[in-house]
C-alpha positions in Angstrom: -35.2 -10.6 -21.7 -33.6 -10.6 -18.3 -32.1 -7.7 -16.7 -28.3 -7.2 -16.8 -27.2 -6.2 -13.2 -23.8 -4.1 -13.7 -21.0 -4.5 -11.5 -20.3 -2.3 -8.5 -17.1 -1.2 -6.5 -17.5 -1.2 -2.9 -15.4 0.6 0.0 -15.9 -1.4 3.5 -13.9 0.2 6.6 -12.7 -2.6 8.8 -13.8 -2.3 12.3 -10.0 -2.3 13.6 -8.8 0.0 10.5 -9.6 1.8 8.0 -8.5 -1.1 4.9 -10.4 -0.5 1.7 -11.6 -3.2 0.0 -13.3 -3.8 -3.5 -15.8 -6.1 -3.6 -17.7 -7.0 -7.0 -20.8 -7.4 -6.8 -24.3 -6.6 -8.1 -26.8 -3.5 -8.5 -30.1 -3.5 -6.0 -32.0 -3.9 -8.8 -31.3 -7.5 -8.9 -33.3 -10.4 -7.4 -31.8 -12.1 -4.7 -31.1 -15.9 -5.0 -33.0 -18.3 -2.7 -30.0 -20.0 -1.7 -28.3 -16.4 -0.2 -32.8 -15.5 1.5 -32.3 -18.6 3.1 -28.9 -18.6 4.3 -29.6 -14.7 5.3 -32.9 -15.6 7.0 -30.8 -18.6 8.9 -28.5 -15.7 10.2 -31.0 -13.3 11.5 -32.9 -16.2 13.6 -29.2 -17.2 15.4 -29.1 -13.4 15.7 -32.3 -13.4 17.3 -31.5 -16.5 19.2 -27.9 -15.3 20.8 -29.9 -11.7 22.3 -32.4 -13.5 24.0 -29.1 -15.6 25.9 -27.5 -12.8 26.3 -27.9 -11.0 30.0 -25.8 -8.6 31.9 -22.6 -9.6 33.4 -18.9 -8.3 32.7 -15.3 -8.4 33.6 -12.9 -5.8 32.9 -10.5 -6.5 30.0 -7.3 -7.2 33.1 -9.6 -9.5 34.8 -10.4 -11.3 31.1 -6.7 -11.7 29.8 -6.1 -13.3 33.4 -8.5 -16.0 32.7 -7.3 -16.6 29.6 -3.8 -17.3 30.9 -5.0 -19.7 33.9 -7.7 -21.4 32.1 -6.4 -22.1 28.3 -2.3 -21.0 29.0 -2.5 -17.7 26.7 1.2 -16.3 26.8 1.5 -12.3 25.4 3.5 -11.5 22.7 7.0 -9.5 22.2 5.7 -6.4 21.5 8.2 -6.0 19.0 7.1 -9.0 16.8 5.8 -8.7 13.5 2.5 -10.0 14.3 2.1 -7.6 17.4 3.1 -4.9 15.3 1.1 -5.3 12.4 -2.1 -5.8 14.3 -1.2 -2.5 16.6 -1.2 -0.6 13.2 -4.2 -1.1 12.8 -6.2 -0.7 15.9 -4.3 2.7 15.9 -5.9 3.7 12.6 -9.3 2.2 13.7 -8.9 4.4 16.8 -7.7 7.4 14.3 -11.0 7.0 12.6 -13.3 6.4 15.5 -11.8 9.3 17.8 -9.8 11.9 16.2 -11.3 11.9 12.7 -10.3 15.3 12.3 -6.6 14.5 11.8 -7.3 12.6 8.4 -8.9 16.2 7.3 -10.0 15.1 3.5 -8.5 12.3 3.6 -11.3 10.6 6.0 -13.8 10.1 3.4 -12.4 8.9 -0.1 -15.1 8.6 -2.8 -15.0 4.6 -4.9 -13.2 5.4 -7.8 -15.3 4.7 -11.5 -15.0 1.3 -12.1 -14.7 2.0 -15.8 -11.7 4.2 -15.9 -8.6 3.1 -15.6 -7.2 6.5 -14.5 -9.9 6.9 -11.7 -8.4 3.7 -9.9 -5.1 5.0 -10.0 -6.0 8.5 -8.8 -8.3 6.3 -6.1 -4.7 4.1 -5.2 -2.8 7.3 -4.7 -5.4 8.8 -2.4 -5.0 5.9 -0.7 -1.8 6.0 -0.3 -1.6 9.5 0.9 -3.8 8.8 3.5 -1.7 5.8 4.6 1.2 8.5 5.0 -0.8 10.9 6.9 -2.1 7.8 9.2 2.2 6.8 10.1 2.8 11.0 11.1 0.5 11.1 13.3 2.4 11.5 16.2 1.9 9.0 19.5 1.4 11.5 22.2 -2.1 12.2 19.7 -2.9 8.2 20.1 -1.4 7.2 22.9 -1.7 3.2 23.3 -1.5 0.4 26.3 -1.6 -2.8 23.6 -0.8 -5.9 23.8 -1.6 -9.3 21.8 -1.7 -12.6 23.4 -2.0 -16.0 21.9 -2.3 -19.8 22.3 -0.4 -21.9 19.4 -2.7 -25.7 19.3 -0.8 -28.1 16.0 -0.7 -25.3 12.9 -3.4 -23.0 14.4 -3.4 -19.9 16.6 -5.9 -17.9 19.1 -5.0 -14.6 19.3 -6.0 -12.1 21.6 -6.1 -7.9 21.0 -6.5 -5.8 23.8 -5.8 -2.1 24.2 -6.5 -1.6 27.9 -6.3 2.6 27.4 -9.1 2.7 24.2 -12.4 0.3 24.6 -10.6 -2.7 22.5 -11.0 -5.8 22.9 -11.0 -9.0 20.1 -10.3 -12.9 19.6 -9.5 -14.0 15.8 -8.4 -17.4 15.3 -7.1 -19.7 12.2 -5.9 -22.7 11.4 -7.5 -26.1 9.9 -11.1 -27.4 10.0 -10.7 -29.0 13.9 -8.5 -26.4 15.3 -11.1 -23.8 14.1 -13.9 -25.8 16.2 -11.6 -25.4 19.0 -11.1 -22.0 18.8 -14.4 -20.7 17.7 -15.5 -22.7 21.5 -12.9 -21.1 23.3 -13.5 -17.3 21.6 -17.1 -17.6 22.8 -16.2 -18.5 26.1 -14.0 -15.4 26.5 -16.3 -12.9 24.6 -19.0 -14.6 27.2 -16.2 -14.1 30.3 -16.0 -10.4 28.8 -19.3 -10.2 29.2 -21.7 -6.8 28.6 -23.0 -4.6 31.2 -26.5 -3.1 31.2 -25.9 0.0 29.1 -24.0 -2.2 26.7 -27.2 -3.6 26.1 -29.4 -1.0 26.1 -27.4 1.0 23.8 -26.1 -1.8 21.6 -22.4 -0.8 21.9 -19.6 -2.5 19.9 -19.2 -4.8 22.6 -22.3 -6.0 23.3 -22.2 -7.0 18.6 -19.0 -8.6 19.4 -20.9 -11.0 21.8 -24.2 -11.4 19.9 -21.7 -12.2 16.6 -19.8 -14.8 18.7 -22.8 -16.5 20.0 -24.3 -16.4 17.2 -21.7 -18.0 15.3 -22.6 -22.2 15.2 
């Protein structure tokens, strides 16, 4: 007889805030398929790949958004804009939960709720939603912020570009269809590459130094 895997919940942090999400999947005690091995082993060897490219070589975040202006035509965005907003949101509660942890007190840490019971989910939700209202008092003189998002607009898709040039953040998403995304994911590398990583990035494997490996590893 084979082995039932049960369900789990899973609570991922984002790396620019702290949005919970549930993911369903299965127990360890489960094989894994070969098609998943494969694709994973496929990953780790691009990994491996992008390091051994990677040397040291860096530009400051100003000296970055000006290249993206002169050599692709980046423009910022209203800081009052929905987008711009949105996104500062939540680099502020990344930032919240990377620097001043202390503020969230017991909210910092909220346990999965039981995926069985329907009243541990809601007690889960309104935890959440607690912490969400502790997140918006925090007051701005405790997270002071220099952001600003700047983006390039190519048929239906965007490039967009996060930067807080008081807090070590700096990130490139993208969308849009199948050719645009080409485009992007080319330009992206070429300004995580511009961005570059110093020697002590390296050494110590800091946030930016993943943020290049991922983009050059991403073919």
């Amino acid at each position: 007889m084979k082995k039932k895997c049960a369900s789990q919940i899973a609570i991922i942090g984002g790396a620019d805030g702290p949005v919970s999400i549930f993911v369903a999947g299965k127990d360890g005690g489960c094989k894994v398929p070969l098609k998943v091995r494969i694709r994973n082993k496929r990953s780790q060897m691009r990994r491996k790949r992008a390091e051994k490219k990677i040397h040291p070589g860096a530009h400051t975040k100003e000296e970055t958004i000006v290249y993206a202006k002169e050599h692709y035509g980046f423009l910022a965005l209203d800081q009052n804009c929905r987008i711009c907003q949105d996104e500062k949101k939540s680099v502020r509660e990344g930032i919240i939960y990377k620097y001043k942890p202390e503020l969230l007190g017991e909210f910092l840490h909220i346990s999965a709720p039981d995926s069985s019971d329907e009243k541990s989910f809601q007690k889960f939700y309104e935890l959440l939603q607690e912490r969400e209202r502790i997140l918006d008092a925090v007051p701005d003189e405790e997270v002071p912020m220099e952001f600003q998002m700047y983006e390039l607009l190519s048929g239906k898709g965007h490039i967009r570009i996060s930067a807080d040039f008081k807090w070590d953040i700096f990130g490139v998403s993208y969308g849009g269809d199948r050719k645009q995304m080409k485009k992007f994911k080319r330009i992206a590398q070429d300004l995580y590459s511009y961005y570059g990583v110093t020697e002590e990035d390296i050494e110590n494997i800091t946030e930016r130094y993943a943020a290049l490996v991922c983009a050059k590893s991403d073919v």
